[in-house]
C-alpha beads as a LAMMPS data file, in Angstrom:
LAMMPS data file: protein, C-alpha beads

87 atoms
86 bonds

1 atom types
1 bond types

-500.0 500.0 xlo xhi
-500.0 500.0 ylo yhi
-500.0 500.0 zlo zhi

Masses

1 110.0

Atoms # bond

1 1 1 0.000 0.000 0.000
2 1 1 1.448 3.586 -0.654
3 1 1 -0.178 6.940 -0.010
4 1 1 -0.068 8.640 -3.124
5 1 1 -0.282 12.324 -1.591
6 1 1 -3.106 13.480 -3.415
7 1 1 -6.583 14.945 -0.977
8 1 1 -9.559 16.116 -1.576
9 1 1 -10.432 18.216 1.751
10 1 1 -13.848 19.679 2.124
11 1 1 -13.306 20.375 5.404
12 1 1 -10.853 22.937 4.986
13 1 1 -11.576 24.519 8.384
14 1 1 -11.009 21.727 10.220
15 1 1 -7.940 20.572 9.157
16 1 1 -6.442 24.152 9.506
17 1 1 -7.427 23.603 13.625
18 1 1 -6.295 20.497 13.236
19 1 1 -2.528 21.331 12.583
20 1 1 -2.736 24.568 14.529
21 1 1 -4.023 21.697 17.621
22 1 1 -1.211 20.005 17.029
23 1 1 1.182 22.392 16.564
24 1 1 0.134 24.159 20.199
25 1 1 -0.030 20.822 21.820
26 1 1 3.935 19.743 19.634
27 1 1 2.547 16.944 18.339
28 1 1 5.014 15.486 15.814
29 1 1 6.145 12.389 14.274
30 1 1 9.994 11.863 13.613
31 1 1 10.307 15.232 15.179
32 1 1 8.375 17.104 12.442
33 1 1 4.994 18.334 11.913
34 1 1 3.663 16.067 9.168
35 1 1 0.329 16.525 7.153
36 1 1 -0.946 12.728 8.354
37 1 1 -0.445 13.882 11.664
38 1 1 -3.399 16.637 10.743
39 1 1 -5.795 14.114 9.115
40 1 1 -5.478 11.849 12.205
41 1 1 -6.385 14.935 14.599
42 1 1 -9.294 15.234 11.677
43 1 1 -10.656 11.831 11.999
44 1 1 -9.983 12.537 15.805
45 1 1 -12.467 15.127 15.430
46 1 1 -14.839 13.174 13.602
47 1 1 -14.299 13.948 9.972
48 1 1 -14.877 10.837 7.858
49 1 1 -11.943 9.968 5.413
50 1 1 -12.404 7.575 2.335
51 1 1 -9.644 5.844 0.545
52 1 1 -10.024 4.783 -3.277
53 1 1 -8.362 2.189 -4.974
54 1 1 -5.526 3.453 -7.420
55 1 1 -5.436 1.200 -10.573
56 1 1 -2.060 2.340 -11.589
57 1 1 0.973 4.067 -9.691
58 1 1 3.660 5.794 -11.638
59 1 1 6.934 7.364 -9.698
60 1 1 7.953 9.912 -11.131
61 1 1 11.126 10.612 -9.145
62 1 1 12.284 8.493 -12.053
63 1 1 13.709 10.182 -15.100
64 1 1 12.178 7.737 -17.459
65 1 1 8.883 7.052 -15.703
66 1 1 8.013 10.870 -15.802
67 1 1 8.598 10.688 -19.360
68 1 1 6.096 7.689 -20.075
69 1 1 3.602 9.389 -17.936
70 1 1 3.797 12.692 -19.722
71 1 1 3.180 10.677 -23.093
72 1 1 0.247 8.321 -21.260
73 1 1 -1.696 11.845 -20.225
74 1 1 -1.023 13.565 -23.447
75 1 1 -2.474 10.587 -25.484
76 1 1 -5.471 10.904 -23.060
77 1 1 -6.157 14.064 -23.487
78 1 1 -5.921 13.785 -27.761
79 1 1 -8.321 11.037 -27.147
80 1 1 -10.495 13.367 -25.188
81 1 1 -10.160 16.265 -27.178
82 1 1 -11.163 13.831 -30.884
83 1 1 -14.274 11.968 -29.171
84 1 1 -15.041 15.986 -28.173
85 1 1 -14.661 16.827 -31.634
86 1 1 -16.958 13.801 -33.252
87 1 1 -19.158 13.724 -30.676

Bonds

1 1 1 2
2 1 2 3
3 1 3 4
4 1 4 5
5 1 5 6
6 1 6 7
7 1 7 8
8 1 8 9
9 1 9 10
10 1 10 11
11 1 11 12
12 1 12 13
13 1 13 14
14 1 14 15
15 1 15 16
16 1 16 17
17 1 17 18
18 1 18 19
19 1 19 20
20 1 20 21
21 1 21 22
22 1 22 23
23 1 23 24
24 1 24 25
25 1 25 26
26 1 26 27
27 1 27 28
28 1 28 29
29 1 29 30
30 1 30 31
31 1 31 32
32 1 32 33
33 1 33 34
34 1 34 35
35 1 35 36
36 1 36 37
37 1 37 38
38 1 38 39
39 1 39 40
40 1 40 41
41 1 41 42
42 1 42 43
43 1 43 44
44 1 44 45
45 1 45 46
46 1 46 47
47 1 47 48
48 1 48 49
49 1 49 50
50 1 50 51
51 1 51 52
52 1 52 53
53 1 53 54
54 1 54 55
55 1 55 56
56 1 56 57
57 1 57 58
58 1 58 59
59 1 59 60
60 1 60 61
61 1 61 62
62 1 62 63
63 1 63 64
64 1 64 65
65 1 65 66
66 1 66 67
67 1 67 68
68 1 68 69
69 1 69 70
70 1 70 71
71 1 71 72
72 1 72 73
73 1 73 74
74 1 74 75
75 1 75 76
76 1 76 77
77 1 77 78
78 1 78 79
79 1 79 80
80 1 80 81
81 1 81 82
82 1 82 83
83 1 83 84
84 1 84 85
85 1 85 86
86 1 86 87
């Protein structure tokens, strides 16, 4: 399993107390402040999270990777942009 880093937050408000809580109460994981430390105080707070399964994972730290992945989301947006076009 990997967290991919990408978040949808509605609840913008909340997770803005949320770090702020744990900032005033130094609550920190490998002696830094991290973002999942935030969405824990969220769910703490009652905020309901939802994963979603990720059908394909790409790293793009990798020089070559980033390069297939620009091509695969160019050719999806051509696709888009012709079915747009003959629709």
């Amino acid at each position: 399993m990997a967290l991919v880093g990408l978040y949808k937050i509605k609840e913008f408000d909340i997770l803005i107390k949320s770090i702020d809580h744990n900032i005033k109460h130094n609550i920190r994981s490998n002696n830094e402040f991290y973002l999942t430390d935030g969405l824990q105080e969220m769910i703490r707070r009652g905020v309901k999270v939802e994963g979603f399964k990720v059908d394909n994972w790409y790293d793009c730290g990798q020089k070559e990777i980033l390069f297939k992945t620009n091509a695969l989301l160019l050719n999806k947006r051509k696709s888009c942009i012709l079915q747009k076009e003959f629709a």
